[in-house]
C-alpha positions in Angstrom: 145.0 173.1 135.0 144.3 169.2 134.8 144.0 167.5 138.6 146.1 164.3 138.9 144.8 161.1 140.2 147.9 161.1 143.4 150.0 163.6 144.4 153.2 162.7 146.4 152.8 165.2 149.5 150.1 167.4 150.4 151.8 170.8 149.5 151.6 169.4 145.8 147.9 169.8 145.8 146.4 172.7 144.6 145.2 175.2 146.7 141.5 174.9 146.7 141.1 171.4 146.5 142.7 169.7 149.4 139.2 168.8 150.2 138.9 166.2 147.3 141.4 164.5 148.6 142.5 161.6 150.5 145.9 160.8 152.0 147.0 157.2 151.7 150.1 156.0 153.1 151.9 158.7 152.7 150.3 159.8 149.7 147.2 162.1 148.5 144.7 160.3 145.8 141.4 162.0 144.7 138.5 160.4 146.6 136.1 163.1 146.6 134.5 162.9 143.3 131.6 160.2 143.5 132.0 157.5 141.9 136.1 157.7 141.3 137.5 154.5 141.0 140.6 153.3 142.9 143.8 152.0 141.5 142.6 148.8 143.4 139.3 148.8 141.4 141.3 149.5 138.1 143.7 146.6 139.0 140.5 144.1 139.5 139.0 145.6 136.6 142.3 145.1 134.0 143.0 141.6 135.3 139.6 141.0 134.5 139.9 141.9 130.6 143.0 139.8 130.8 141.1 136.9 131.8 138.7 137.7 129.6 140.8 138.2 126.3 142.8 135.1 126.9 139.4 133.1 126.5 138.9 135.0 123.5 142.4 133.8 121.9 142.1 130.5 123.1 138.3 129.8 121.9 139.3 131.3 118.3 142.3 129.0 118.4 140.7 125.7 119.2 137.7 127.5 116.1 140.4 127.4 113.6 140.9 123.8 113.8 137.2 122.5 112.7 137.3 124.9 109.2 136.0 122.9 105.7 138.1 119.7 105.9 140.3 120.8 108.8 143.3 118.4 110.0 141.3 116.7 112.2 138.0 115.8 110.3 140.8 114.5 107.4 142.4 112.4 110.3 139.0 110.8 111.0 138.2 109.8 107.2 141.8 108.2 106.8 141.7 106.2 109.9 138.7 104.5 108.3 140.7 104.2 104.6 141.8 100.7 105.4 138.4 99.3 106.1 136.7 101.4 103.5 139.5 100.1 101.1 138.7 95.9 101.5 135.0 96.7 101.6 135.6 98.7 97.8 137.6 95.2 96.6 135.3 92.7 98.0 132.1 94.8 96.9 131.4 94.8 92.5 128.5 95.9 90.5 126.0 99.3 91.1 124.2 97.3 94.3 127.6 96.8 96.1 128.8 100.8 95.2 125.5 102.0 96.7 126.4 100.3 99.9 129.8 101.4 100.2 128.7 104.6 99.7 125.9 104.5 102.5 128.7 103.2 104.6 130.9 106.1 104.1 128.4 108.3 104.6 127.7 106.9 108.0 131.1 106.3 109.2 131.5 110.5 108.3 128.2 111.3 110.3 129.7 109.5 113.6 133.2 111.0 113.1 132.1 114.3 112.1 129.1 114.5 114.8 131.1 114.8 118.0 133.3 117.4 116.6 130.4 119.6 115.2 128.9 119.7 118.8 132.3 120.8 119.9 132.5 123.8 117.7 129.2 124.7 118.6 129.1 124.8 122.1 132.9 126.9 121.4 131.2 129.2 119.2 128.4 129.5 122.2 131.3 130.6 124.2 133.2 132.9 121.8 130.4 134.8 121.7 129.2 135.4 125.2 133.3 136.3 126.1 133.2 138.9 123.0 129.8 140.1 124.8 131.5 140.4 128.1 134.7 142.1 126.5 132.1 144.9 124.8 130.7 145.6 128.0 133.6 146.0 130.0 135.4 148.4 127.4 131.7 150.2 127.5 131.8 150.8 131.2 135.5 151.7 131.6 135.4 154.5 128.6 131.8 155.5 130.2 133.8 155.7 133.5 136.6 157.9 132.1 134.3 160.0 130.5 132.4 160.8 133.5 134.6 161.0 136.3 136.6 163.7 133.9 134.0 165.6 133.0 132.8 165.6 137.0 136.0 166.9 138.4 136.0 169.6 135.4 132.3 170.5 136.6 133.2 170.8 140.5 136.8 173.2 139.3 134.0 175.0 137.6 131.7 175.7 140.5 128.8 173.6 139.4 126.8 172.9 142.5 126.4 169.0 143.8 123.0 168.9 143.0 123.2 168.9 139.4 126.0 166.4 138.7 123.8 163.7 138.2 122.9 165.8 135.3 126.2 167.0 134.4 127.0 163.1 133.4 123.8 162.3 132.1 124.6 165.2 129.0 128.3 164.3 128.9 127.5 160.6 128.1 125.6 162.0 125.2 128.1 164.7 124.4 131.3 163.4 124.7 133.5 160.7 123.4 137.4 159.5 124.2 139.4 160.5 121.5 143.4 159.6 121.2 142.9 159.0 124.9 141.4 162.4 125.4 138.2 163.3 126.5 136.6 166.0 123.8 133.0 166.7 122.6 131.8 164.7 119.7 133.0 167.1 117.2 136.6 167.0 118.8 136.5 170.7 119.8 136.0 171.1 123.2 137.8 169.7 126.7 135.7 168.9 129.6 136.1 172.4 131.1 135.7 174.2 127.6 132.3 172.3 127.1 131.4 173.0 131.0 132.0 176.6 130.2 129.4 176.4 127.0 126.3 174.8 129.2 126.6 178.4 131.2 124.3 179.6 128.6 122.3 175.8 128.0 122.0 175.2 131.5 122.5 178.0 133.9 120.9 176.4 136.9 123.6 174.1 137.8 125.2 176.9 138.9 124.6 179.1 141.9 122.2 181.9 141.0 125.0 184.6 141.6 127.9 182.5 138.9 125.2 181.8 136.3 125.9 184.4 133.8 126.4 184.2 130.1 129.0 182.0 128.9 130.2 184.4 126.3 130.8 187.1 128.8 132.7 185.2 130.8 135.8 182.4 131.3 133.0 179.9 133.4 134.6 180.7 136.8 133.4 183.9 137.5 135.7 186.0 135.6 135.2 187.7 133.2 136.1 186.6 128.8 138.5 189.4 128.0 137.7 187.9 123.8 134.1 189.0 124.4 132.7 192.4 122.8 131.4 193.9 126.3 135.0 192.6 128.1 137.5 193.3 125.2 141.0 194.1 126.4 144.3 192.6 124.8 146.2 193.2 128.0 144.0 191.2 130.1 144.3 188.4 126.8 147.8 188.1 127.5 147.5 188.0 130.9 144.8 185.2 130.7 147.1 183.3 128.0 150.0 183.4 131.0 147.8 182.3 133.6 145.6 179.6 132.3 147.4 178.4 129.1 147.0 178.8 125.8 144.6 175.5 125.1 142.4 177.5 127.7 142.4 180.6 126.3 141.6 179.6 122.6 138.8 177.6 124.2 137.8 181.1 125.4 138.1 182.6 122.4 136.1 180.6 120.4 133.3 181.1 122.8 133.7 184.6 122.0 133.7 184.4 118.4 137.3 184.7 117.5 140.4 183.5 117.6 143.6 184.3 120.1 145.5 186.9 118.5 141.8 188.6 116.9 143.1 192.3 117.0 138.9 193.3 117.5 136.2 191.5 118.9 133.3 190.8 116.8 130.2 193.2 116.4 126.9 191.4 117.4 
């Protein structure tokens, strides 16, 4: 069962976990996960980006104008045409070319300087709102990851103390994937890879829950797919009460699949 951010009246929340939250006029949002952002937060955060993103268009807009011979460098050459023009008919012979060449050449330097230091100091900025852009789509997916992963690890029992390192190994573990978060390979949900570190790290559990995850369902109960727990009827029953995404999580853990008609022989 996946815990929503706000529940409309108390009596939606599940039983167990009243505790974690908050009511706020007149509804109940999840505050007691540290470091769970608000929708305020999430608003500041998003209208952030949108500052940040229109930069980003406008910058690469103004960038396309100053490409080889853009409009406005060819503006600057033909507003000096006229003068270049008389100079041509009153100059003759390879001295008088050589100096209407040097003139070009510096009326282009003084046109085109200006302009270059434009699309410089643009380019300067391009870059540092791309930077800024990065970082902020860093920390929101590091964000999702670990405040999902944290409310999977407190459903699951794992005591306070070790939370710190419950996020340190999901940052490393997990990634968003179609908006989901799953484990690198794409397998596992937050409370399927919670229920693996049972056997990786049995001390962030309680000394009486920290049993083998095989065994059992990483709640106390027991894995009715595992060889020392096998029973179809208590399969079923698990598949009615925690879902079938649950239970093939379960199952794999186990070494089979849901529907396996015998467990398999270690």
């Amino acid at each position: 069962m996946a815990l929503k951010l706000t529940y409309a009246t108390k009596e939606e929340v599940p039983v167990g976990f009243e505790s974690l939250y908050t009511e706020t006029d007149g509804v109940y949002n999840l505050t007691g996960v540290e470091g769970m952002k608000t929708d305020e937060d999430i608003s500041k955060l998003q209208t952030a980006l949108s500052k940040e993103r229109t930069a980003h268009r406008e910058a690469r807009q103004k960038l396309t104008a100053f490409g080889d011979m853009d409009a406005a460098d060819a503006r600057a050459k033909l507003d000096k045409f006229d003068e270049l023009e008389i100079a041509a008919r009153q100059a003759t012979g390879p001295e008088a070319e050589k100096k209407l060449a040097d003139l070009v050449e510096a009326r282009m330097k003084t046109q085109i300087a200006p302009l270059q230091r434009e699309k410089d100091a643009l380019t300067v900025e391009l870059t540092e709102s791309t930077k800024k852009v990065v970082a902020f789509e860093t920390s929101e997916k590091t964000r999702t990851i670990k405040d999902t992963v944290l409310v999977a690890a407190k459903k699951a029992g794992i005591v306070d103390t070790a939370m710190d390192d419950v996020a340190l190994n999901a940052m490393n573990t997990m990634e968003i994937v179609e908006g989901k978060v799953l484990t690198v390979e794409g397998s596992l949900s937050p409370d399927g890879w919670v229920t693996l570190m049972k056997k990786a790290r049995p001390h962030w559990w309680p000394a009486s829950r920290s049993a083998g995850a095989g065994g059992n369902d990483g709640r106390g109960g027991t894995n009715p797919w595992a060889k020392e727990n096998w029973s179809m009827t208590d399969q079923g029953q698990f598949v009615k009460a925690h879902g079938m995404e649950r239970a093939t999580e379960m199952a794999k853990l186990a070494g089979v699949g849901v529907g396996s008609t015998k467990p398999v022989e270690k």
